[in-house]
N, C-alpha and C positions, 0 to 999 in steps of 0.2 A: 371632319373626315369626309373624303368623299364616298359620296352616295351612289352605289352602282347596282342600280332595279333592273331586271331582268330584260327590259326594254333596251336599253345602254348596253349591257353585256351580247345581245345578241346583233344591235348594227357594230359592234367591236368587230365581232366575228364575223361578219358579211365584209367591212372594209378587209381585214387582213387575207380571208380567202381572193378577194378579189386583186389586193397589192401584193401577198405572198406566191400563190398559184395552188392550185389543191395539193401539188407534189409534194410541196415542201411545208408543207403548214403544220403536216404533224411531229417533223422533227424540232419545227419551229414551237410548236406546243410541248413537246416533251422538255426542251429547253430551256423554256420560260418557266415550268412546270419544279425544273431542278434549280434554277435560282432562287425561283420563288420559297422552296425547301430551305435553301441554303441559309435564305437572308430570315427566316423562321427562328432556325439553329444558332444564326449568330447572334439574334436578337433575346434569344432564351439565355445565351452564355452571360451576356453583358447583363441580363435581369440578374441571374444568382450570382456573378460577382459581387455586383454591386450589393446584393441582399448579405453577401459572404464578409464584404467589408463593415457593411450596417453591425452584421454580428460582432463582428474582431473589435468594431470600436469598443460597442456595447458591452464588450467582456473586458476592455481594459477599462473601463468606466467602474465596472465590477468589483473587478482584482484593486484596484486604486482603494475604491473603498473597505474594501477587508482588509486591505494591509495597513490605513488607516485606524479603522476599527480594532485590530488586532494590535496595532503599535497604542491606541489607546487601551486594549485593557491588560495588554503589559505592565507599561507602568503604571494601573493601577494597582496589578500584582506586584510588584515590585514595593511601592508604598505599604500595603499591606503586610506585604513579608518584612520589610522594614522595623516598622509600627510592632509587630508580634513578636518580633523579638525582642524590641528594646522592652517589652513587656515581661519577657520569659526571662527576659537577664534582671531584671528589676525582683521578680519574683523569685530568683533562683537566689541572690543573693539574700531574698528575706529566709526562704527556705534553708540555706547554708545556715545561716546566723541562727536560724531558732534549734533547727536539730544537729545531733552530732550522730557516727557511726560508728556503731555499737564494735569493738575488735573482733577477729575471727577467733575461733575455737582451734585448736590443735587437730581435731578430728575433721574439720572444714577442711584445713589446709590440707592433710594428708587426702585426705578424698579427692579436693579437686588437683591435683600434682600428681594420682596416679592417673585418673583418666582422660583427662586432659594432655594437648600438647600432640605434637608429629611423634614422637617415638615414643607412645603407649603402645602396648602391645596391640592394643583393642582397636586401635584408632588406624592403624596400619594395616592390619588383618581387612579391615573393613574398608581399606583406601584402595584396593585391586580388584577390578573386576572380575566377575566370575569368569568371560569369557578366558579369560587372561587364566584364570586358577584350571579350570579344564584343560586349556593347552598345553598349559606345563606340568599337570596332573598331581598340583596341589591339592590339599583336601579340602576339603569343604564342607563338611561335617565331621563332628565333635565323635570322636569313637575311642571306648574303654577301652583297656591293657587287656584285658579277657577276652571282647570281640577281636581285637585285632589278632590275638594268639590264635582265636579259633578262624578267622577268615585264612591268615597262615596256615595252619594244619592242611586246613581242609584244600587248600589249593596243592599242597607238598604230595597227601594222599592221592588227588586224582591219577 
């Protein structure tokens, strides 16, 4: 790089006053002053691109490797989930073979056939939301033949 000691810097400056004129020397200096900015700027861009591409490679280097990595422990998932079940069916068939099930009772059947199923009573009631039940100013609590006569009365009286 060149070496410019304070000695050099100042006959720089005695030649140019004396080849430029005093007039113009300081426009001439402002001028030199703003390329020299310029060429600064442009030389910073060119560093962090360059540094921006170093990244972009370095993260595809990255992404390569995880997707690698991940396509290997796929299919070692996949082997495994394999492997497990030919397990679970191997086992299921000993299980099948050694036990039997036991038939349902009458009182089974009738229990799970009332509450069970879309058109139980219970199953419906509890399938609408409440918002839905206050709008349409369904009830929504359980009220005796007695409350309801006396909620009746007492609204007919006022």
């Amino acid at each position: 790089m060149i070496d410019l000691g304070v000695s050099k810097l100042a006959l720089i400056a005695v030649v140019a006053l004396i080849v430029v004129g005093p007039e113009r020397l300081p426009k001439i200096a402002r001028m030199a002053g703003n390329l020299f900015g310029r060429a600064q700027r442009y030389m910073a861009d060119v560093k962090s691109e360059v540094s921006r591409q170093m990244d972009v490679e370095e993260f595809k280097k990255l992404r390569e490797e995880s997707v690698s990595a991940f396509k290997d422990v796929e299919s070692s998932l996949q082997s495994t989930v394999q492997e497990a079940g030919a397990n679970l069916s191997d086992q299921a068939d000993i299980f099948e073979n050694n036990f039997t099930r036991a038939p349902l009772d009458e009182k089974e059947v009738l229990s799970k056939s009332i509450r069970q199923g879309r058109k139980s009573w219970g199953v419906r009631r509890a399938a609408r939301p409440v918002w839905f039940k206050h709008s349409t100013g369904m009830r929504t609590r359980v009220q005796s033949g007695a409350a309801r006569m006396k909620r009746f009365h007492h609204s007919a009286n006022k």
